[in-house]
N, C-alpha and C positions, 0 to 999 in steps of 0.2 A: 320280244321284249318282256323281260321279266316284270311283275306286278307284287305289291302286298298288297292282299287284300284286307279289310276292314273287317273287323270281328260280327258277327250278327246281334250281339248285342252295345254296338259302337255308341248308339244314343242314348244311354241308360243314363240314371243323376252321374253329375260327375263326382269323381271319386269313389263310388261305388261299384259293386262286380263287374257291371256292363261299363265303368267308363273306359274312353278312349285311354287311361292313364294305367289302364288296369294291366297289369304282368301277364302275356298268354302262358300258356304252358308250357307249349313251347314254339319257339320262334327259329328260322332259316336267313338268312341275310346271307346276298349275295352268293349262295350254295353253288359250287363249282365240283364235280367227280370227276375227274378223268384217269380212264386206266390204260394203261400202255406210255408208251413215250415217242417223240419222233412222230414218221409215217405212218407208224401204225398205230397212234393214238386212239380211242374213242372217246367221246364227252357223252360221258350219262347224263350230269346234270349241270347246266348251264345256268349259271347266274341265277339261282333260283330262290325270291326272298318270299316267304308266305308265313302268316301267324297262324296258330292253331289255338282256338281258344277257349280256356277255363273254361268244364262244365258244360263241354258238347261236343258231339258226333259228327266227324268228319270225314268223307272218303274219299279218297284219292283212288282216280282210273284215267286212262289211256291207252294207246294203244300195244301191243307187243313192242316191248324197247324203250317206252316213253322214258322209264327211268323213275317209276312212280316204286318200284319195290327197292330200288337205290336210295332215293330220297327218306322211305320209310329206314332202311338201315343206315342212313349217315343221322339220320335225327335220333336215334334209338343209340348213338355209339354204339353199333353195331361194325361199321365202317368208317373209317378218315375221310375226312372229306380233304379236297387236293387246296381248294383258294374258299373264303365266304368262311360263312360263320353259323353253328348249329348250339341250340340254347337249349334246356330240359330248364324252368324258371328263368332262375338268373345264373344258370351253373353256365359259362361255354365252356363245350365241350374238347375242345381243342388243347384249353388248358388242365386237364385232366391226363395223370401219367395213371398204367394199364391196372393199379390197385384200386385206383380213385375212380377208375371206369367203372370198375370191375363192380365199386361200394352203391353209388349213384345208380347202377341198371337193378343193382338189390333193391333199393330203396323208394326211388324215385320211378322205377316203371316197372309196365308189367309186359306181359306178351302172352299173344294166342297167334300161332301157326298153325296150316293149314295139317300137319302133321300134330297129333294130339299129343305128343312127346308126355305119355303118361309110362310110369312105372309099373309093371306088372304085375310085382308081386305084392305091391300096396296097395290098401283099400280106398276110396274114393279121397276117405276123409282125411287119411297119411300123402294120397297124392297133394291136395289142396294148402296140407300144413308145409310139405316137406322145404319148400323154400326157407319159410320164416326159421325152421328147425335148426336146417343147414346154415344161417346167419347167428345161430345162437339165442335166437326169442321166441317166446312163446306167445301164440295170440292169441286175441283179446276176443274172450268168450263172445260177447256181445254180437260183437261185428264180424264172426263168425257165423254165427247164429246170423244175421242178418243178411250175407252173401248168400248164404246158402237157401234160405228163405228166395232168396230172389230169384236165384237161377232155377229154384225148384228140385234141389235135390234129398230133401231134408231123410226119404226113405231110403236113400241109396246109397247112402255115406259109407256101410259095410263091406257093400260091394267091389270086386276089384272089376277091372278095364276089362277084361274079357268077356264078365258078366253084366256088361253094359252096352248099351246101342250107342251109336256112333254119336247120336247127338248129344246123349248123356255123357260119353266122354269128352266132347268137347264143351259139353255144360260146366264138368270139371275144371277143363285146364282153365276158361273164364272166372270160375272162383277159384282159382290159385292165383291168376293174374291180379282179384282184387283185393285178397288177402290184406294183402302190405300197404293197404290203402296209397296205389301209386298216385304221383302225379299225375301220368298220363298213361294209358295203357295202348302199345302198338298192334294192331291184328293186320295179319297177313294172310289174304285169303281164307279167312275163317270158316266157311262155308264150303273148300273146296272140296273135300271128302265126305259131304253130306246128302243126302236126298233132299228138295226141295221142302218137304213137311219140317225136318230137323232143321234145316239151313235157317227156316223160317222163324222156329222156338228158340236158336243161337242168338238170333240177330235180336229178335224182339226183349234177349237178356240182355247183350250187351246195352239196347236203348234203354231199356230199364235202368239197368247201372248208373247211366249219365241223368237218367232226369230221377231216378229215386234216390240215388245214392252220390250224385254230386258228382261220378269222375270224370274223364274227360279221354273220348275215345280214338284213334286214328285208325282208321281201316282199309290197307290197299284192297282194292278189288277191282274185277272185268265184266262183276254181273249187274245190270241195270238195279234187276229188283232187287238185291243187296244195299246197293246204294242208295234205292229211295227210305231207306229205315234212319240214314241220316238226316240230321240239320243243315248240312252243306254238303255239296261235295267239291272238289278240284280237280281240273284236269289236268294234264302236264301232255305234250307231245314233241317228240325230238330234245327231249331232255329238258323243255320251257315246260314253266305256267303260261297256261295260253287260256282258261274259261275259268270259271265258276259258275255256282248253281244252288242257291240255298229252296228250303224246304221243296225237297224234290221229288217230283215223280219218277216210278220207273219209265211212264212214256217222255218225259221231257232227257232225261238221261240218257237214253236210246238214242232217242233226234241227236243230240249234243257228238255221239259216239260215232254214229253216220257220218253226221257231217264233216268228220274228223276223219274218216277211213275214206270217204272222196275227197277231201283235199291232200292224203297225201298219194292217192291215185293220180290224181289232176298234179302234181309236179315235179 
């Protein structure tokens, strides 16, 4: 059975950031995926309604299959979703034809893949602009300067991706994602391509971002100690929300992932 859960900050004054009344960033209702048709159907995600909310870190894991890197692409309009309903604010995404997708993923989100999808022959600082460029704007010195300040890249800016360690590229493609000051930024295994030392300096940027810089993060991931840098995480199995789990450890997250890999032994 599908669940919405309750924001972490549900008891705040009402009316205010935390209250119950407050807009998540974005919202799932009812989320249905299924690809194929017929006999050879499969349902990635079933009936799946969860909020994700303003100004905090979130990670969604499960097992291989859960359907946790589907959910992150039907809520990112990356994918259609088949039946239910996927929100970035108050935009649904469903009623959006492929220009007006196309406006909203400039605008409205950001993205870091496990693949640092940097440009080569541009330098750190032309990687991090190139988006806002490519829309026709120019950004805002300031909060430039500020991103950059955060993730720690302020020496490196000249440099191109080659002349960078893995983590510093993927420090990059994190301030390009926050450039555009998104709504909400989706990370997809962010850490995959890293050694455990940089996995560690990524994560602790993106939590930065969220508690210094206001944004509001979603991060599929399979690694405990990834997920405990979150305020919640989510689990999803057989295409459901089946757990949650706020301010987390990586040994409570582990347990949670067990006990999830012997019950789908056990049936």
């Amino acid at each position: 059975m599908s669940q919405t859960f309750p924001s972490p900050r549900a008891a705040g004054p009402s009316g205010g950031a935390g209250s119950p009344l407050a807009e998540p960033a974005a919202r799932a209702s009812g989320l249905t995926k299924t690809y194929g048709k017929g006999e050879t159907a499969v349902t990635a995600l079933d009936a799946v309604s969860v909020d994700f909310a303003r100004g905090r870190f979130t990670a969604v894991m499960g097992p291989s299959g859960s359907g946790k890197s589907t959910l992150m692409h039907c809520m990112a309009g990356l994918d259609t979703v088949s039946s239910g309903s996927a929100r970035i604010g108050g935009v649904e995404l469903s009623a959006l034809d492929d220009r007006q997708l196309t406006r909203l993923r400039r605008e409205k989100v950001g993205f870091v893949f496990q693949g640092f999808n940097l440009l080569p022959t541009l330098t750190a600082l032309e990687n991090i602009t190139l988006p806002l460029r490519l829309a026709g704007r120019r950004p805002d010195a300031a909060w430039l300067d500020t991103v950059v300040a955060t993730v720690g890249l302020a020496g490196r800016l000249a440099h191109r991706p080659a002349q960078l360690s893995g983590g510093q590229q993927q420090r990059v493609a994190v301030a390009r994602a926050l450039l555009s000051r998104p709504e909400i930024v989706f990370a997809d295994e962010p850490t995959g391509n890293l050694d455990s030392r940089a996995g560690a300096e990524v994560l602790g940027f993106l939590r930065d971002s969220v508690r210094e810089l206001g944004r509001t993060v979603v991060m599929v991931t399979h690694d405990p100690v990834a997920a405990a840098h979150a305020d919640r995480v989510v689990f999803l199995a057989d295409g459901r929300l089946v757990d949650e789990l706020y301010e987390p450890t990586s040994g409570a997250v582990l347990d949670r992932m067990l006990a999830f890999d012997a019950q789908g032994r056990a049936s």
